[in-house]
N, C-alpha and C positions, 0 to 999 in steps of 0.2 A: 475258530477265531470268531469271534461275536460281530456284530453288524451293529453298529451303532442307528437306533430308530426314535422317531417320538421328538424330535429335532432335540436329541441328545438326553431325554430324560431316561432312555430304556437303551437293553443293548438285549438283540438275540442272538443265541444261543441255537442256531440252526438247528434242524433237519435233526435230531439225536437219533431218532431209531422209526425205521422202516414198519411197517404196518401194512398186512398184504389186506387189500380191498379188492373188487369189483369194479371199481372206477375204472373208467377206460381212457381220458382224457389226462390223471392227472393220482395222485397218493393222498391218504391221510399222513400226516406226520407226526411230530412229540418233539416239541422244542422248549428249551428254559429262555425264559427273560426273566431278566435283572433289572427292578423299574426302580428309579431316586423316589424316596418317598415325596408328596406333594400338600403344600399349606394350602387352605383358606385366606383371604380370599384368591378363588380360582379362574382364571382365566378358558374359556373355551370360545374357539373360534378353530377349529376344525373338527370336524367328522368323517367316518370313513365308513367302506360298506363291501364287503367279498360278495361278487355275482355268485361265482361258484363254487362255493363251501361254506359251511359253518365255522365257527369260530371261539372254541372252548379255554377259560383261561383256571385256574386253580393255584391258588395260593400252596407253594408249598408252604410255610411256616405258621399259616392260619391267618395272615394278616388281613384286618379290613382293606376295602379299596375303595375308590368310585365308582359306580356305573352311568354311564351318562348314552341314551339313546333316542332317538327321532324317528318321527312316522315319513316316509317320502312322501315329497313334494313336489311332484309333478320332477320327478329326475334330481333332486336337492332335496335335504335335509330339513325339517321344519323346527319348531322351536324345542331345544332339548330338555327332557324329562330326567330327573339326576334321582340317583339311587343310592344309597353304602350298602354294603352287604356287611353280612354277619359276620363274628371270625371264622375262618375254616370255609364260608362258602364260594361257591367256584360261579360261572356264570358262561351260558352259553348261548351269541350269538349266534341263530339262521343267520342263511344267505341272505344278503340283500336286506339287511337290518345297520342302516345307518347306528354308529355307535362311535366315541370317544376313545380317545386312546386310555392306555393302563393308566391309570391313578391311585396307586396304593397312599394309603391315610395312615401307614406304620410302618417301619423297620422289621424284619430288611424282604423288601418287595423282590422276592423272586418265584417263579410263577412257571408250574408247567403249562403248556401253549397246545391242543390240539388243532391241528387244523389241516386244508387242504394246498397242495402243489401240485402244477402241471403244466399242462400248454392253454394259454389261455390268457385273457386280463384279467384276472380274481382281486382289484384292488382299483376301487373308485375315492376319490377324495374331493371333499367340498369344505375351502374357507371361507368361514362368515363372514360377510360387508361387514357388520355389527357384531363385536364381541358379545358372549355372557358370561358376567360375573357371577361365578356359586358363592354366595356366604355361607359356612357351617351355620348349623339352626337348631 
């Protein structure tokens, strides 16, 4: 059953298949999300950041997306540097790399997910006092 994320723009597709690691705290995973494509002009005012895992996402159907991520600031996010990727290309945050939620820029945004689970807080979030508007360019 999918999990509804992204205050409703995405839903995940949990946990699909197990991946044996070394990790001793916690697993890599393989999950699908289903993201609503997203217009111009864009709204961001949150950010988010895994202490303990990376965070790989990959277009199944080739679709562009956004990339939107920020250098820390002193424990907060600073001013975000926005990206599109190419079609087909995937994008993978380190730990601890403030980044924006999925933004696919086509139909239909669904998207294998690696990443990590355990015991642990692997999930910091920071909304901006001040929104940024992306205009396509």
């Amino acid at each position: 059953r999918p999990i509804n994320i992204n205050n409703g723009y995405a839903k995940r597709f949990d946990n699909l298949c197990k991946i044996n690691t070394s990790l001793q705290k916690g697993n890599a995973i393989v999950s699908i999300f289903s993201a609503k494509k997203r217009k111009f002009p864009m709204k961001i005012d949150m950010m988010e950041k895994h202490p303990l895992g990376s965070q790989a996402f990959i277009p199944v159907f080739g679709s562009k997306f956004m990339v939107v991520v920020a250098q820390d600031n002193n424990g907060k996010p600073g001013g975000p540097e926005v990206f599109i990727t190419k079609p087909g290309q995937g994008v993978n945050y380190h730990k601890n790399v403030w980044h924006g939620i999925l933004a696919p820029l086509e139909d239909p945004g669904l998207f294998v997910v690696i990443d990590w689970i355990g015991s642990g807080k692997n999930l910091d979030t920071n909304t901006y006092k001040d929104w940024y508007f992306i205009e396509k360019t």
